[in-house]
C-alpha positions in Angstrom: 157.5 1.9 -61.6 155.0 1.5 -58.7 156.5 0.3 -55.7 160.9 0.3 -56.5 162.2 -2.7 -56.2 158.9 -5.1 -56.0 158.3 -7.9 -58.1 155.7 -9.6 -57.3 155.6 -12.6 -59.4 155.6 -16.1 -59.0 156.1 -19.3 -61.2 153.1 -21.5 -60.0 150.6 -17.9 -59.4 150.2 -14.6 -60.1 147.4 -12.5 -60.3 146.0 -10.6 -63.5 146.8 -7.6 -61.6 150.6 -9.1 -60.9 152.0 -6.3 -63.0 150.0 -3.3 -61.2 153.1 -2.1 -60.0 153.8 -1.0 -63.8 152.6 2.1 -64.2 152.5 4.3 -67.7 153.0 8.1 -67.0 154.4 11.5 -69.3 155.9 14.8 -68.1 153.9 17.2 -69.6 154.8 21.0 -70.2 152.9 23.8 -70.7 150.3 24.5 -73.5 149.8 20.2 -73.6 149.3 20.0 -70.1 146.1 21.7 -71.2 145.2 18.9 -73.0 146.9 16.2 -71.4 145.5 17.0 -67.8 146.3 14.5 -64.3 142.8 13.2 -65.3 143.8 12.2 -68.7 147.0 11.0 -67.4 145.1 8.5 -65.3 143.3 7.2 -67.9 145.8 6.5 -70.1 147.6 4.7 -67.4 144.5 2.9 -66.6 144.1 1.8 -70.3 147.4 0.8 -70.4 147.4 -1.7 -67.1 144.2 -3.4 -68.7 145.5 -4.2 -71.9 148.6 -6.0 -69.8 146.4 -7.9 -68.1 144.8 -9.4 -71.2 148.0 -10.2 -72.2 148.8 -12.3 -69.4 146.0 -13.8 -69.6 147.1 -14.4 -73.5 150.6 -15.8 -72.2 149.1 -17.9 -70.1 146.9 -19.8 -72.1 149.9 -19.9 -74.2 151.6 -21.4 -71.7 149.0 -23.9 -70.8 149.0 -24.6 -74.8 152.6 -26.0 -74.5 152.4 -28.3 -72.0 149.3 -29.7 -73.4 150.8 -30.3 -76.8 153.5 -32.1 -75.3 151.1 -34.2 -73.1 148.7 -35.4 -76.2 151.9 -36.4 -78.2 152.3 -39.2 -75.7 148.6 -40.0 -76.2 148.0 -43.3 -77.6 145.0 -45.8 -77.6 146.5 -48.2 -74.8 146.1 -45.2 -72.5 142.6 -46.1 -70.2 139.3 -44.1 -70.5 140.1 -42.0 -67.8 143.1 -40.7 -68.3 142.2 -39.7 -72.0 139.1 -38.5 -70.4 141.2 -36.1 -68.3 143.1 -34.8 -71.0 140.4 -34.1 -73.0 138.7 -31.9 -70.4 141.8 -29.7 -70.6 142.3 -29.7 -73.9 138.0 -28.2 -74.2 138.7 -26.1 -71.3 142.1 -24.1 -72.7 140.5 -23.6 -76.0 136.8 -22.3 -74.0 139.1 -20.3 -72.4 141.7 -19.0 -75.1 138.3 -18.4 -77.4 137.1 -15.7 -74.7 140.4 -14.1 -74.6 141.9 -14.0 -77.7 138.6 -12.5 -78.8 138.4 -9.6 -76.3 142.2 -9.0 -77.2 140.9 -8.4 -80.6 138.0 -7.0 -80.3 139.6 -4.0 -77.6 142.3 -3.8 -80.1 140.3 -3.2 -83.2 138.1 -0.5 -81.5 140.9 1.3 -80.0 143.3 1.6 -83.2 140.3 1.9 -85.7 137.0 3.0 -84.8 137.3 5.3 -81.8 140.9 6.8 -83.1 139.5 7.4 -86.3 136.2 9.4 -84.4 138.4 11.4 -82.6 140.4 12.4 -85.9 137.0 13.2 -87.4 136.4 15.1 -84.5 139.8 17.0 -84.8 139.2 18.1 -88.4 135.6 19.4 -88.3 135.2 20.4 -84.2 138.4 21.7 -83.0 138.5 25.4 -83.3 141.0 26.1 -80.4 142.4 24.7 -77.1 139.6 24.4 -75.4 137.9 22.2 -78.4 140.7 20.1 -78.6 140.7 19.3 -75.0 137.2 18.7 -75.0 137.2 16.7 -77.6 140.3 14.5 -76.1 138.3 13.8 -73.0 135.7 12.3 -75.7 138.1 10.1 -77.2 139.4 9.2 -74.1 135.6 8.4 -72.4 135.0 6.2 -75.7 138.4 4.4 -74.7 137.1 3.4 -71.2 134.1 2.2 -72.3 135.7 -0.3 -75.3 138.0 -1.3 -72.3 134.9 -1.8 -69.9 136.5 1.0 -67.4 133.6 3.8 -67.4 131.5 4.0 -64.5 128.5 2.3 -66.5 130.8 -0.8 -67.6 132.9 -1.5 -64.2 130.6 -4.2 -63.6 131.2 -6.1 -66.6 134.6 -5.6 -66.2 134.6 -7.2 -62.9 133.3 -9.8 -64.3 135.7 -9.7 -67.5 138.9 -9.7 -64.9 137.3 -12.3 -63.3 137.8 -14.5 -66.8 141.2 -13.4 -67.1 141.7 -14.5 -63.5 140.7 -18.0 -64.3 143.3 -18.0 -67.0 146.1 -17.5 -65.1 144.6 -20.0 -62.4 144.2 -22.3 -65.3 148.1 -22.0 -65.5 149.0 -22.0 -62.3 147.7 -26.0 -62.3 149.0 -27.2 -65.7 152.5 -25.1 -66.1 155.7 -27.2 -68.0 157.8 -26.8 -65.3 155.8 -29.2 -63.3 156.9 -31.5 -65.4 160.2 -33.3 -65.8 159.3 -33.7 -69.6 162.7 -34.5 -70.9 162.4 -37.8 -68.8 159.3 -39.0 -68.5 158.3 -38.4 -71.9 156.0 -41.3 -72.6 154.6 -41.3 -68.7 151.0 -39.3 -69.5 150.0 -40.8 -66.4 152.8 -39.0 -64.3 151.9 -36.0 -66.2 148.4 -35.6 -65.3 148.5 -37.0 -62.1 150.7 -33.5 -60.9 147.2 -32.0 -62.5 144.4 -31.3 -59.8 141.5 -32.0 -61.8 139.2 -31.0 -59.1 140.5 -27.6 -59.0 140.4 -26.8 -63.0 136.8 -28.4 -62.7 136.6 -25.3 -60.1 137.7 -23.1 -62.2 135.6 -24.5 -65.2 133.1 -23.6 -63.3 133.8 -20.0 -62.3 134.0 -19.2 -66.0 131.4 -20.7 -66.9 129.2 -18.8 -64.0 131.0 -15.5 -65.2 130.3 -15.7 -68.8 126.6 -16.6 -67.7 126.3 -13.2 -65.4 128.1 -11.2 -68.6 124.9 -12.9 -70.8 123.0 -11.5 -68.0 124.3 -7.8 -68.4 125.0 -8.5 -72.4 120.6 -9.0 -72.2 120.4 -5.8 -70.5 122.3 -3.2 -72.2 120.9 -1.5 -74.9 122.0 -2.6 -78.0 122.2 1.1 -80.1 125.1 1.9 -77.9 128.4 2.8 -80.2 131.0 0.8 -77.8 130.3 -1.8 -74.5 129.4 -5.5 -73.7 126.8 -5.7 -77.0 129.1 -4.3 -79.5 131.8 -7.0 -77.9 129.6 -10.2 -77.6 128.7 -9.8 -81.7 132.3 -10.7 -81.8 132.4 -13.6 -79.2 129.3 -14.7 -80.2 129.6 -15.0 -84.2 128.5 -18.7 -85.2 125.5 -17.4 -82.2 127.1 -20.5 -79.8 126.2 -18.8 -76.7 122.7 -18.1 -77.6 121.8 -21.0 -75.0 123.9 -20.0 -72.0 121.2 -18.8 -70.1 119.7 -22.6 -70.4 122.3 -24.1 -68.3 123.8 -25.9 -71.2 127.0 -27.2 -71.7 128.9 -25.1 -74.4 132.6 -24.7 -75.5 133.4 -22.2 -78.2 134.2 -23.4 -81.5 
């Protein structure tokens, strides 16, 4: 653990790097330290605090989920234009936001357990002919695993830009969370409910996403597209029913 005795959490807001002071390591003897070198080390660790930030992220939308569910079961038709109005905006925005997530979760997932393990097995079998093979052949493996996590040096910019996403999750959290909410009595008061909601802030954060999934199009429109792992091979997944093909016209879009 990074930093004894630090816990730098809190329930309203936390960062996507909140659990940073996690830190995956191995004491390694002799021959696998061969193999399994500081350098490797570090990118294993680095691996590791990525895929626990997509899954705050993940809890967080869950979260979000929760206390929305319980807020649209005291949804009825007497409730004015507005205030449905409201609701509805973070009901589209959780599941714009959730769609993104959910599908980089999978998508880094898939490529991690599946494709680039099963090259690196490939590898084993038909390349490795002694240590020195095998660790260069690990450092493969492990380059293919930075770039599926958008951690290489060619991909750090879309994963600023990725973190940035995640970000707005857990801001989206931090302004609709069920403990701001004394559900248990008030559970007919909607009003009451949403008026603890700063709509002006998640339209703020709406709008960071939306800027952020527009500069990833940008870099999406860039790469080359024959590349075995990176932003094209991940936007055929976010982008299946082809709903984002008009992002870069300024239109309004929510994933389906």
């Amino acid at each position: 653990m990074k930093g004894h005795g630090k816990l730098p959490l809190s329930a309203s807001a936390i960062g996507v790097r909140s659990f940073d002071f996690l830190g995956l390591g191995y004491h390694v003897d002799w021959p696998l330290c061969i193999i399994l070198t500081p350098a490797a080390l570090k990118i294993y660790a680095d691996i590791f605090s990525f895929l626990i930030q997509v899954k705050l992220a993940l809890f967080s939308l869950t979260d979000v989920w929760c206390s929305l569910k319980d807020m649209a079961h005291t949804t009825n038709k007497d409730h004015n234009a507005e205030i449905r109005q409201h609701l509805n905006i973070l009901m589209k925005m959780r599941h714009q936001i959730s769609h993104f997530v959910s599908t980089l979760q999978q998508y880094v997932e898939s490529q991690l357990s599946h494709v680039s393990w099963c090259r690196f097995l490939h590898s084993l079998r038909h390349k490795v002919k002694d240590m020195m093979d095998l660790e260069s052949v690990h450092m493969e493996y492990l380059a293919d695993s930075l770039r599926i996590c958008f951690l290489s040096d060619e991909t750090k910019a879309m994963g600023s830009i990725i973190e940035s996403i995640l970000q707005c999750a857990l801001d989206f959290r931090s302004c609709i969370t069920i403990g701001a909410w004394d559900i248990g009595n008030h559970l007919g008061d909607l009003s009451g409910k949403l008026s603890t909601v700063n709509i002006s802030q998640v339209l703020s954060i709406k709008q960071k996403f939306d800027r952020s999934l527009n500069e990833l199009h940008v870099c999406y429109v860039k790469e080359p597209k024959h590349v075995s792992f990176g932003l094209s091979r991940f936007w055929e997944y976010l982008n299946y029913n082809q709903y984002y093909s008009d992002v870069n016209n300024g239109m309004e879009y929510y994933a389906v």
